[in-house]
Wavefront OBJ file of the C-alpha trace (Angstrom):
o trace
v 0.000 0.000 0.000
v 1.396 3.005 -1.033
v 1.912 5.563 1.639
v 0.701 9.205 -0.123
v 3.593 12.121 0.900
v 4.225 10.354 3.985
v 0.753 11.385 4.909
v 0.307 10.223 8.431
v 3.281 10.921 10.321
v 1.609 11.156 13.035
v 0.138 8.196 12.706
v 3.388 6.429 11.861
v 5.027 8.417 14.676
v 2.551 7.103 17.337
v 2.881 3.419 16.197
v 6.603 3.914 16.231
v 6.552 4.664 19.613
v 5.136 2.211 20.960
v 6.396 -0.483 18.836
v 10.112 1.090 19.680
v 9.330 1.217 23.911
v 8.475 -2.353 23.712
v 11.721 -3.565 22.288
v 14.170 -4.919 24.550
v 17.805 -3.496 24.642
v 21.081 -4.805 25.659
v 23.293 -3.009 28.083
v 26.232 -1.226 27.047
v 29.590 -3.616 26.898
v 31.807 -2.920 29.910
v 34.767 -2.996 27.012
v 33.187 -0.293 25.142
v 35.506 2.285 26.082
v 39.243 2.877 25.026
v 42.129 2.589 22.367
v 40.486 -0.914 21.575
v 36.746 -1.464 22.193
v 34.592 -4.436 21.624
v 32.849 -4.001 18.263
v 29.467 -6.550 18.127
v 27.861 -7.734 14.953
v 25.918 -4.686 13.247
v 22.337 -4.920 13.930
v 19.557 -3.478 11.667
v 15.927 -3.166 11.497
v 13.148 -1.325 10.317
v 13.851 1.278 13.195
v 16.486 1.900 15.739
v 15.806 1.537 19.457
v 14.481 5.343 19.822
v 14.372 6.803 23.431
v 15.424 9.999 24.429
v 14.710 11.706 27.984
v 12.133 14.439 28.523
v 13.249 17.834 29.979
v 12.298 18.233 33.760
v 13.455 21.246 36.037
v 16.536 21.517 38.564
v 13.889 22.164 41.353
v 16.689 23.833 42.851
v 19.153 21.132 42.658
v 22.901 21.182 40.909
v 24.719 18.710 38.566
v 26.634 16.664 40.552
v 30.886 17.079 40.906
v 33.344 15.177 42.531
v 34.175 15.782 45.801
v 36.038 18.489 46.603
v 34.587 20.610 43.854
v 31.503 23.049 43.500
v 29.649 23.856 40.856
v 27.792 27.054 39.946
v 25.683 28.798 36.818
v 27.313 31.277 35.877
v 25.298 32.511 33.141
v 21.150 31.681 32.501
v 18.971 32.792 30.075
v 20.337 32.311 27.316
v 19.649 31.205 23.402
v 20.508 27.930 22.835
v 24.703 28.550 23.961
v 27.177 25.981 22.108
v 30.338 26.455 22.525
v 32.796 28.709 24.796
v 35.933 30.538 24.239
v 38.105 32.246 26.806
v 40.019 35.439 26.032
v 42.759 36.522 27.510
v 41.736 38.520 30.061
v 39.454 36.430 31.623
v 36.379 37.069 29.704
v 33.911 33.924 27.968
v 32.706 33.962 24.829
v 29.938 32.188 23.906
v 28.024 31.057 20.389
v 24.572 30.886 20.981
v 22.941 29.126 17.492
v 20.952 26.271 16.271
v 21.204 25.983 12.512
v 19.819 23.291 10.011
v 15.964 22.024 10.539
v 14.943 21.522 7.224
v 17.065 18.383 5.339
v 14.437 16.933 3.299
v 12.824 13.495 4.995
v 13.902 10.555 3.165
v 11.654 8.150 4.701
v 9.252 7.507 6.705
v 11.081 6.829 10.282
v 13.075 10.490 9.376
v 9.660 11.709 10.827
v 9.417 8.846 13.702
v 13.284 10.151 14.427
v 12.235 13.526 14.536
v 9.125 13.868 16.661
v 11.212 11.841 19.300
v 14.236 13.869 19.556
v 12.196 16.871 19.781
v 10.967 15.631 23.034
v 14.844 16.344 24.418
v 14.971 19.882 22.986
v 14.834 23.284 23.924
v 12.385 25.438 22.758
v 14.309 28.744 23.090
v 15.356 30.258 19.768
v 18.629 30.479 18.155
v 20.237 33.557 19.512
v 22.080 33.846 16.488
v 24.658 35.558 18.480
v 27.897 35.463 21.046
v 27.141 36.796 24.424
v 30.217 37.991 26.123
v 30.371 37.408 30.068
v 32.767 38.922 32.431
v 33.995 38.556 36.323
v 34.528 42.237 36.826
v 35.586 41.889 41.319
v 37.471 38.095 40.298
v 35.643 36.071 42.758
v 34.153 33.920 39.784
v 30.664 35.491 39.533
v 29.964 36.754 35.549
v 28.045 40.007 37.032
v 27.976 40.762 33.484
v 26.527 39.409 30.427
v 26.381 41.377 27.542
v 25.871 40.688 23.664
v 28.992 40.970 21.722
v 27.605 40.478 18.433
v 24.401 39.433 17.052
v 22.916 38.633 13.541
v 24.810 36.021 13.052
v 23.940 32.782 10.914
v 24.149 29.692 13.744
v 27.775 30.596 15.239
v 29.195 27.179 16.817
v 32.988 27.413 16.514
v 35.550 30.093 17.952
v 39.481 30.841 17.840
v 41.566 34.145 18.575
v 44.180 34.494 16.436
v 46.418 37.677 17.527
v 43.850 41.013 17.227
v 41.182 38.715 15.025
v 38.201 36.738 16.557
v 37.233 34.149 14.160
v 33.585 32.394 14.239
v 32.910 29.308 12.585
v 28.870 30.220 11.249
v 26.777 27.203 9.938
v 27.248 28.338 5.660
v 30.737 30.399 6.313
v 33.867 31.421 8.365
v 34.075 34.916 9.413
v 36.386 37.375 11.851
v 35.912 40.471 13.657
v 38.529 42.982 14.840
v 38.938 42.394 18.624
v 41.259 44.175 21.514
v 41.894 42.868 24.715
v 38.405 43.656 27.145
v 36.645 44.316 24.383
v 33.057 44.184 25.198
v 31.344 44.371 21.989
v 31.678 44.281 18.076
v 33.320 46.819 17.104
v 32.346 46.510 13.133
v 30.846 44.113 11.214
v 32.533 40.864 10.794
v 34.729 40.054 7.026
v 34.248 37.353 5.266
v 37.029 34.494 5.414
v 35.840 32.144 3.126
v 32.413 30.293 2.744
v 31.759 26.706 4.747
v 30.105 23.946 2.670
v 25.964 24.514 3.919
v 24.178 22.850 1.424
v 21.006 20.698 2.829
v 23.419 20.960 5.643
v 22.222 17.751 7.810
v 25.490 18.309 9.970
v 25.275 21.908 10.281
v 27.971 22.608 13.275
v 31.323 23.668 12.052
v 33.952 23.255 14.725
v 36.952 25.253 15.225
v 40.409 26.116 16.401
v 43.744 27.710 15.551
v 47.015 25.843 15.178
v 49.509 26.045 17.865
v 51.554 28.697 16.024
v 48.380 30.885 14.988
v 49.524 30.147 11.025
v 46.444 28.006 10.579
v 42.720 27.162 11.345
v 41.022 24.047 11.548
v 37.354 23.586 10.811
v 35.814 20.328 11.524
v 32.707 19.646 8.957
v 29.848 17.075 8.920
v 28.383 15.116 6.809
v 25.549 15.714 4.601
v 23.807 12.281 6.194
v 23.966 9.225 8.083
v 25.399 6.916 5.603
v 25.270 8.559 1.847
v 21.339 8.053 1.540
v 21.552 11.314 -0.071
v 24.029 10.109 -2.686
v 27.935 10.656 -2.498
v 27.324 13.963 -4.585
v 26.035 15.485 -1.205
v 28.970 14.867 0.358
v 31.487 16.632 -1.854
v 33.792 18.773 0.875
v 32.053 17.015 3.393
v 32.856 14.349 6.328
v 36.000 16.452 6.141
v 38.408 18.797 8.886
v 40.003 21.709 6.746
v 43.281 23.349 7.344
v 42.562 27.177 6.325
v 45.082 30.424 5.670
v 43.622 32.667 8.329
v 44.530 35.888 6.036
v 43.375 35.075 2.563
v 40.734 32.073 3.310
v 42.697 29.343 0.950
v 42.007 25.929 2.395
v 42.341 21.718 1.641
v 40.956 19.081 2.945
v 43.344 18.185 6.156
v 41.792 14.975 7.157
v 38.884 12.875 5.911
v 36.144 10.007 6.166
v 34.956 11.700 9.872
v 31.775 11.445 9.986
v 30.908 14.478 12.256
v 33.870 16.405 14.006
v 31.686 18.470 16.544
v 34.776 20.307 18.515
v 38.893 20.465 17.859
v 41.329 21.261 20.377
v 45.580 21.502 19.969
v 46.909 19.463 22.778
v 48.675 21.983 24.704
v 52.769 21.882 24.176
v 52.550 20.014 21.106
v 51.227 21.034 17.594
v 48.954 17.912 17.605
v 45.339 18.440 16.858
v 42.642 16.331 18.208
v 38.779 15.812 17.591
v 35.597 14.340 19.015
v 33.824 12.566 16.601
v 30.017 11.767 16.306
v 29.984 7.891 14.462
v 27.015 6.989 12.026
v 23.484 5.016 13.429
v 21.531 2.232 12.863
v 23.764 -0.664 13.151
v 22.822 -1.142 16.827
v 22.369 0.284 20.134
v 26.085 -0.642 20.506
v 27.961 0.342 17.442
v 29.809 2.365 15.745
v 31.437 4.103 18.559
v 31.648 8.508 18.948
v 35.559 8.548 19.273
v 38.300 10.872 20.629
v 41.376 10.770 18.261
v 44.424 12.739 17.517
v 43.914 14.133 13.752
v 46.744 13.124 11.246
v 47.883 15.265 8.221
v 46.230 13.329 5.117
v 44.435 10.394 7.441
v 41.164 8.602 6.110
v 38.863 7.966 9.044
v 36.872 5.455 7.476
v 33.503 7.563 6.706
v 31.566 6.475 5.424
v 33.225 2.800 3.497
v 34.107 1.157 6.928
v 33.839 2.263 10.953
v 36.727 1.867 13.582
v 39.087 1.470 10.745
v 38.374 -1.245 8.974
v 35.152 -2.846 9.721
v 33.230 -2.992 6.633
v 30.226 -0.503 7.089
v 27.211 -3.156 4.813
v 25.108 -0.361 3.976
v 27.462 1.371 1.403
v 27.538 1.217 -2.478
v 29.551 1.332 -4.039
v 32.168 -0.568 -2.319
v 35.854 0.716 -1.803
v 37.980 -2.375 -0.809
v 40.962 0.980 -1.499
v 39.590 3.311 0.920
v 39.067 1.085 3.240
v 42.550 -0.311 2.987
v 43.770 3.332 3.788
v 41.598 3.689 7.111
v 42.909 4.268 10.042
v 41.712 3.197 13.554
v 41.054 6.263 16.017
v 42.512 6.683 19.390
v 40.098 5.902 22.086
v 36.282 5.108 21.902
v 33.741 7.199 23.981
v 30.844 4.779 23.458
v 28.458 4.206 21.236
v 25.509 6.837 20.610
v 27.382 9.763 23.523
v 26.837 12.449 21.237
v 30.226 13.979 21.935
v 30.198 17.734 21.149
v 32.770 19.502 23.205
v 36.626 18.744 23.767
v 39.021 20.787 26.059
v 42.817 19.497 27.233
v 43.294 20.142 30.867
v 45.818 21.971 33.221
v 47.342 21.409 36.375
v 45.495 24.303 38.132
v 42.320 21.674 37.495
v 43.764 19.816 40.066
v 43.052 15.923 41.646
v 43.307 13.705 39.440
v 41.880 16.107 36.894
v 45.028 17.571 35.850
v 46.574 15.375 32.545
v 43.787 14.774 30.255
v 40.827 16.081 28.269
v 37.188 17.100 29.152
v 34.641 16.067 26.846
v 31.113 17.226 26.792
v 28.564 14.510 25.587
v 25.317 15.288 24.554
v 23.368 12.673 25.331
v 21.827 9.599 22.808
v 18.510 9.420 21.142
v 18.669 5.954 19.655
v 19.270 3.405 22.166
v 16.736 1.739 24.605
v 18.901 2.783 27.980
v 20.088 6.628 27.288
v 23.584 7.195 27.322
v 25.940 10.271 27.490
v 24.143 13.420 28.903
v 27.452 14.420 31.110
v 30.590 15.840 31.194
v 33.443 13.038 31.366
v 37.448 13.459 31.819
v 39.998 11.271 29.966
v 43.209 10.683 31.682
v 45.816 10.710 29.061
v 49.546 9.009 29.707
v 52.695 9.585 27.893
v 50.565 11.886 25.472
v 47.581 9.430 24.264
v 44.241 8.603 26.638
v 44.068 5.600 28.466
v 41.728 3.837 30.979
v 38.536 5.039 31.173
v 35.949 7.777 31.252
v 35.730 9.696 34.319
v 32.524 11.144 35.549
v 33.262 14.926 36.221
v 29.931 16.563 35.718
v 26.939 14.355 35.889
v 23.518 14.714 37.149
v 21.956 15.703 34.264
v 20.061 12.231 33.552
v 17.520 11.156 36.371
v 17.182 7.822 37.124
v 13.493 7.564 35.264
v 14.725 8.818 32.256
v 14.333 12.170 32.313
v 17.186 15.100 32.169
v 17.789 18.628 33.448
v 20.264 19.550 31.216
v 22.695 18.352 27.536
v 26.358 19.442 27.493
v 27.957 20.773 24.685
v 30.971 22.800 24.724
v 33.654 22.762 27.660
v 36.338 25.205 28.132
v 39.123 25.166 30.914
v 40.346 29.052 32.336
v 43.940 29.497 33.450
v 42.717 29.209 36.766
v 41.612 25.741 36.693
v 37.915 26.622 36.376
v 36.036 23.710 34.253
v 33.160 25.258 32.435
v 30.339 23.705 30.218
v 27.442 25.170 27.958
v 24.433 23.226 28.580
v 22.426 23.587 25.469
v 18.653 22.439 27.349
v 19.044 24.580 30.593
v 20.301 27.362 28.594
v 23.177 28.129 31.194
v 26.969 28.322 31.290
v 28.461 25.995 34.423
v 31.456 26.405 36.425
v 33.155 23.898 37.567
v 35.982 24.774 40.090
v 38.271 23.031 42.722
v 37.299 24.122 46.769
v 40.959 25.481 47.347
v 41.138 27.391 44.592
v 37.966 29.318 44.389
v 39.298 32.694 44.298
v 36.356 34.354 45.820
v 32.654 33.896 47.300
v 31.103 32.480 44.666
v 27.550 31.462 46.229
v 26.760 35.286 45.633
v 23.558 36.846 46.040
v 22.573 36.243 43.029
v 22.714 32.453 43.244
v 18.355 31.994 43.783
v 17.967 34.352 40.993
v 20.280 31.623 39.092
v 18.075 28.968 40.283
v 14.676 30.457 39.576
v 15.895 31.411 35.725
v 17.528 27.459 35.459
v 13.675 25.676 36.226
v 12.085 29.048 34.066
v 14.176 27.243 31.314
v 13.657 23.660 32.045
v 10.028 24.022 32.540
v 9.743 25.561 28.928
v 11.460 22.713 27.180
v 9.092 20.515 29.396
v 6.099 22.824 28.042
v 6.698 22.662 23.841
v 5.109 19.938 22.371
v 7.634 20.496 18.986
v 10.727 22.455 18.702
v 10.167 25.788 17.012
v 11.129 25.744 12.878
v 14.027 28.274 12.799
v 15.943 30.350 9.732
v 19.299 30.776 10.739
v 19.732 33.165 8.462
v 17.748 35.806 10.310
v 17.921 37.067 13.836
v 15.558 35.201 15.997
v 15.751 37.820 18.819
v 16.454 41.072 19.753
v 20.026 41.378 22.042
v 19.522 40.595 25.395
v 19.737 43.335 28.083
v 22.835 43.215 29.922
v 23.464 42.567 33.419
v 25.209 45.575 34.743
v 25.445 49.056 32.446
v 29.080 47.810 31.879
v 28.176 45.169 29.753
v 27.242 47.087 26.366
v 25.108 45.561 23.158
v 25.429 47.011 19.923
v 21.947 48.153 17.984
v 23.681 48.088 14.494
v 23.058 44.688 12.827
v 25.924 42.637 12.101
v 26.519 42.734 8.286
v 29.532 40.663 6.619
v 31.602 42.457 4.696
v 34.566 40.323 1.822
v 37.944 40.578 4.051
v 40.318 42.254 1.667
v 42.728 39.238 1.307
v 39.830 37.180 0.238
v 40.192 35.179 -3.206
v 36.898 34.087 -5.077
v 39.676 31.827 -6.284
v 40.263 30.042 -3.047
v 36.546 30.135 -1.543
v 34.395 27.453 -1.137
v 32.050 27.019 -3.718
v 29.279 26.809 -1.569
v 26.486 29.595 -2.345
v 26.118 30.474 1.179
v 22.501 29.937 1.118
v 20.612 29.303 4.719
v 20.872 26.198 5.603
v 18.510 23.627 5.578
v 19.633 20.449 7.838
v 18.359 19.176 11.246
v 19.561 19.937 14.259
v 22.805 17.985 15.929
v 20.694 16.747 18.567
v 18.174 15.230 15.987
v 19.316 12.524 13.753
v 22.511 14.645 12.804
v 24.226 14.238 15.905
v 25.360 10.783 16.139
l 1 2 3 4 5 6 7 8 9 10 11 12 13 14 15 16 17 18 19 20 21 22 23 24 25 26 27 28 29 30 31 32 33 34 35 36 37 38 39 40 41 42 43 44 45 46 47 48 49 50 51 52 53 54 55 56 57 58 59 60 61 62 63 64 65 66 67 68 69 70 71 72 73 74 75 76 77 78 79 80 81 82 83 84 85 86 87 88 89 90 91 92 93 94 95 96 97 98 99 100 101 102 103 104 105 106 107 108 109 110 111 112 113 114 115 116 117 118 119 120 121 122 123 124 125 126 127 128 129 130 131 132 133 134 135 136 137 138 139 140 141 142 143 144 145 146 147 148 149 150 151 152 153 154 155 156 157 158 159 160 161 162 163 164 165 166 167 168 169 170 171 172 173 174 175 176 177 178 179 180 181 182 183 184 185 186 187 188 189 190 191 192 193 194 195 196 197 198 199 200 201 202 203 204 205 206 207 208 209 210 211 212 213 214 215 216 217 218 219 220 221 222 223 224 225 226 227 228 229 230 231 232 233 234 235 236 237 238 239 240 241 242 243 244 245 246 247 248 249 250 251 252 253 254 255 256 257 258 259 260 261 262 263 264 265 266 267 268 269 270 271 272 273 274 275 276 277 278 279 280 281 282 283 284 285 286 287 288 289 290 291 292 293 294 295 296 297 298 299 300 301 302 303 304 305 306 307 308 309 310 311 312 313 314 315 316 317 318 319 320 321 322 323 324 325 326 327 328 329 330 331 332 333 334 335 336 337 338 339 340 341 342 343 344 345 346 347 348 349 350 351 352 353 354 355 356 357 358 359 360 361 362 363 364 365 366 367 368 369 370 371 372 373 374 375 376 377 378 379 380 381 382 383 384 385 386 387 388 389 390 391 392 393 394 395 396 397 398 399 400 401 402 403 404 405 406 407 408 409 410 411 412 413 414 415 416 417 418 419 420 421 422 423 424 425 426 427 428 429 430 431 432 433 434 435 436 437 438 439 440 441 442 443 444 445 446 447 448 449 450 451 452 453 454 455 456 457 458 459 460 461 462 463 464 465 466 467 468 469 470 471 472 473 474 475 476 477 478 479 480 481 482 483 484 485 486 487 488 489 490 491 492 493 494 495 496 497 498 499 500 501 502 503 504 505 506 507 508 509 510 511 512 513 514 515 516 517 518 519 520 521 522 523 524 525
C-alpha cells in the first residue's frame, strides 16, 4: 500500500513509539571504552531503538561534581549557547545558534526520528549571536553578560588568532577585529571564506587555531547518516580543513569523519585532536563517537568502513581501497554519547583532573537505555588517553529517564575553572576546585540563578515540537545586559569580503541558509 507524501506521520510516529518502547535493549559492553573497544555484529531493522529523555526542572538542585569541587551557573537565560571561548583577560565567549531544521525526509522513520528527539529539545530560539560574560571583582561570579555580536547565521565554533576573533557560522567562516576587554563588536565581521551549507544535515562547524596561529582548523559534517543522499552530497564534506587565516585558501586536512563536533591543539605540542560523532543504525552498541588525535592526510573510514576497517554493509559502491587506507582512532567514547565539546586540561584543574581532556557529551537518542548526557574526563599518559571515562559533571540524567540539562561545549580558564554550555538549561556551568575558588562564589545572586535554570527547564518541558528556525535571520532582539558595563550594539551585524579574500580560493558553496536538522536530531550521532 502506497503511503501518499508520507501522509500520516503522526500516525506512523505514534505506532513507532510504541512499537520502539516495547523492544528490549542490551546493556552497554563494559569494554566499550578505550584505544580498543569491543565491536558486536551490526544490527539493523526497520527502526532503531528510539528513546530519548524528557526535559524536567533543577527544582533547585545542581549537577553533581566530585568531591572536593563546587559547581555554579554562571550565566542563565540564554539562546541555545554551544560552545565557549576564553580570552585573555578572563572574559567567555559564547556562540549561541541552532542551525539546520529543514534536510528533506527521506523516509518515513526520518519523521518517527524527529518527533522523538524533539521531546529532548529546547524550545528557546537560536540567539544567532555570542554573548560575552565577564567577572569584573574576580571572585568567579559573571556580574555581566552582555551581547557581543548578534545577527549572526548559527555561530558554533571560535578561535583568537592575535587582534582577530574568528567564528565558525553554519554556511561560512568569518572574523571580527577584537582588543583585549573588548566588550562588543566593534564593526561588522569580514568574510574568510564560505563553509560547505548545502542541505546541511550536519550543520555545526567546529573550530580552532594551530599552535603557532599560522592556521585554522574547521571540523565539517556530513551531509547524512550513511550517503542516503548520494555521495554527490557529500562533496567537501565528512571532512576537517586546514585554512590560511589571512586570505581564506584551504584543503581538505583529514577525511572520512563522519561528524567532528569540537577540535582542540593538545597543549605543548602542535597535535590536533577531535571528538567525533559515528554513524546510526547498526545497533544500540555500534559504531562508537571517538576521541582521536587528527593526522595530516588520514582517512577515518567515513563512510566505506567504521573503527578502521570494519566494513560498514550499507554502502555502495564498495571501496575495498579506501578502506585499505583507514585508520583506527585513538580511544572510543561509546556508542551513541553524542560527543560535542573537547578541552585538554591543566594542572590548576587539580586531583586527578590535571593530565587529560574534558569532553562534553550530549546525550543519545537511539538506544533503549540513554547514554551520554554528562561531562566526562579522559586521563591521558605519555601523550595518548588511556583507561577510562571519568565522571566529572553528571547529574543531568535522572534515574526515570528524564534530564535537566545536555552538554555541549567545555572550556578550561587558566585558573583551573572547568566550564560547560548546557544547550537544554540554557546556562553556562562552572566547575571549580574548593581550594582554589578565588572568591565567594555562592553570591547573592545564586536563587535568581536557580529560579531562571527551572524558568528554562520548565519551557522545554512545556513545547510539544521544537520551534522551525531560519538561521539566516535574527531570531531575537540582544539581550539586556546585566550591569550598564556590559554594552550591546543596535547596528546589525553585516559581513563584509575581508580584503585578502580570493573568489579563487573560496568554497564554492552559495552560502545559502541552511537547511539540515539539528545535531541533537538525527545529525548528531
Amino acid at each position: 500500500m502506497k503511503i501518499q507524501s508520507l501522509a500520516s506521520p503522526a500516525i506512523l510516529c505514534a505506532l513507532a513509539l510504541g512499537a520502539v518502547a516495547g523492544t528490549a535493549v542490551a546493556a552497554p559492553d563494559g569494554q566499550e571504552f578505550g584505544p580498543n573497544p569491543n565491536l558486536p555484529e551490526p544490527q539493523r531493522g526497520l527502526l532503531p531503538n528510539m528513546t530519548i529523555p524528557e526535559p524536567m526542572p533543577w527544582d533547585g538542585q545542581k549537577p553533581t561534581v566530585p568531591d572536593g569541587y563546587s559547581i555554579s551557573a554562571i550565566a542563565t537565560d540564554l539562546q541555545v549557547p554551544r560552545h565557549l571561548l576564553v580570552l585573555p583577560n578572563g572574559d567567555i565567549l559564547v556562540a549561541e545558534g541552532k542551525g539546520g531544521g529543514k534536510a528533506p525526509k527521506l523516509k518515513p522513520k526520518d519523521y518517527i526520528a524527529g518527533m522523538i528527539q524533539s521531546r529532548g529539545t529546547t524550545p528557546v530560539k537560536s540567539g544567532n549571536r555570542l554573548t560575552l560574560l565577564r567577572d569584573g571583582d574576580g571572585d568567579g561570579t559573571y556580574e555581566q553578560q552582555g551581547v557581543f555580536a548578534k545577527n549572526l547565521n548559527a555561530p558554533y565554533g571560535l578561535a583568537l588568532i592575535d587582534n582577530h576573533l574568528y567564528v565558525a557560522d553554519q554556511d561560512a567562516l568569518i572574523r571580527f577585529d577584537y582588543q583585549d576587554g573588548q566588550r562588543q563588536a566593534s564593526g561588522p565581521p569580514q568574510l574568510v571564506t564560505y563553509l560547505p551549507s548545502e542541505i546541511n544535515h550536519h550543520w555545526t562547524k567546529s573550530l580552532t587555531a594551530s599552535a603557532d596561529g599560522e592556521h585554522l582548523y574547521v571540523g565539517i559534517g556530513s551531509n547524512s547518516n550513511i550517503t542516503e543522499r548520494g555521495m554527490e552530497a557529500e562533496v567537501d564534506r565528512a571532512e576537517i580543513w586546514e585554512i590560511d587565516p589571512d586570505t581564506g585558501a584551504h584543503r581538505a586536512y583529514a577525511t572520512g569523519l563522519r561528524n567532528p563536533t569540537a577540535l582542540a591543539i593538545q597543549p605543548g605540542t602542535d597535535t590536533l585532536w577531535t571528538v567525533v560523532n559515528e554513524r546510526d543504525e547498526l545497533g544500540p552498541n555500534l559504531v562508537p563517537d571517538y576521541l582521536t588525535s587528527v593526522k595530516q592526510g588520514a582517512f577515518y573510514g567515513w563512510p566505506y568502513s567504521y573503527w578502521g576497517q570494519n566494513v560498514d554493509p550499507r554502502v555502495r559502491p564498495k571501496n575495498p581501497q579506501k578502506v585499505e587506507s583507514a585508520i583506527a582512532p585513538d580511544y572510543s567514547l561509546g556508542s551513541h554519547h553524542a560527543p560535542l565539546g573537547v578541552a585538554f586540561s591543566n594542572n590548576a584543574v587539580g586531583g586527578q583532573f590535571t593530565n587529560g581532556v574534558f569532553v562534553g557529551e550530549h546525550g543519545s537518542w537511539n538506544r533503549g537505555n540513554p547514554v551520554g548526557y554528562r561531562v566526562v574526563f579522559i586521563p591521558f599518559q605519555n601523550g595518548q588517553p588511556t583507561g577510562k571515562p571519568v565522571d566529572f559533571v553528571s547529574g543531568f540524567l535522572s534515574g526515570d529517564k528524564k534530564t535537566r540539562g545536555r552538554p555541549v561545549g567545555v572550556a578550561v580558564t587558566d585558573d583551573g575553572a572547568v566550564l560547560v554550555a548546557d544547550d537544554l538549561t540554557n546556562a553556562v556551568w562552572r566547575i571549580k576546585r574548593d581550594g582554589a575558588r578565588t572568591g565567594d562564589e555562592a553570591s547573592t545572586s545564586n536563587s535568581d540563578m536557580n529560579d531562571a535554570l527551572d524558568e528554562n527547564s520548565n519551557a522545554a518541558m512545556d513545547q510539544a515540537q521544537p520551534e522551525t528556525q531560519n538561521a539566516e535571520s535574527p531570531s531575537a532582539e540582544p539581550t539586556e545586559p546585566m550591569t550598564s558595563e556590559s554594552g550591546s550594539s543596535d547596528d546589525d551585524v553585516q559581513m563584509t569580503p575581508s580584503a585578502d579574500t580570493s573568489d579563487d580560493t573560496a568554497s564554492q558553496s552559495t552560502g545559502t541558509p541552511a537547511t539540515s536538522d539539528d545535531d541533537t536530531m538525527s545529525t548528531q550521532n
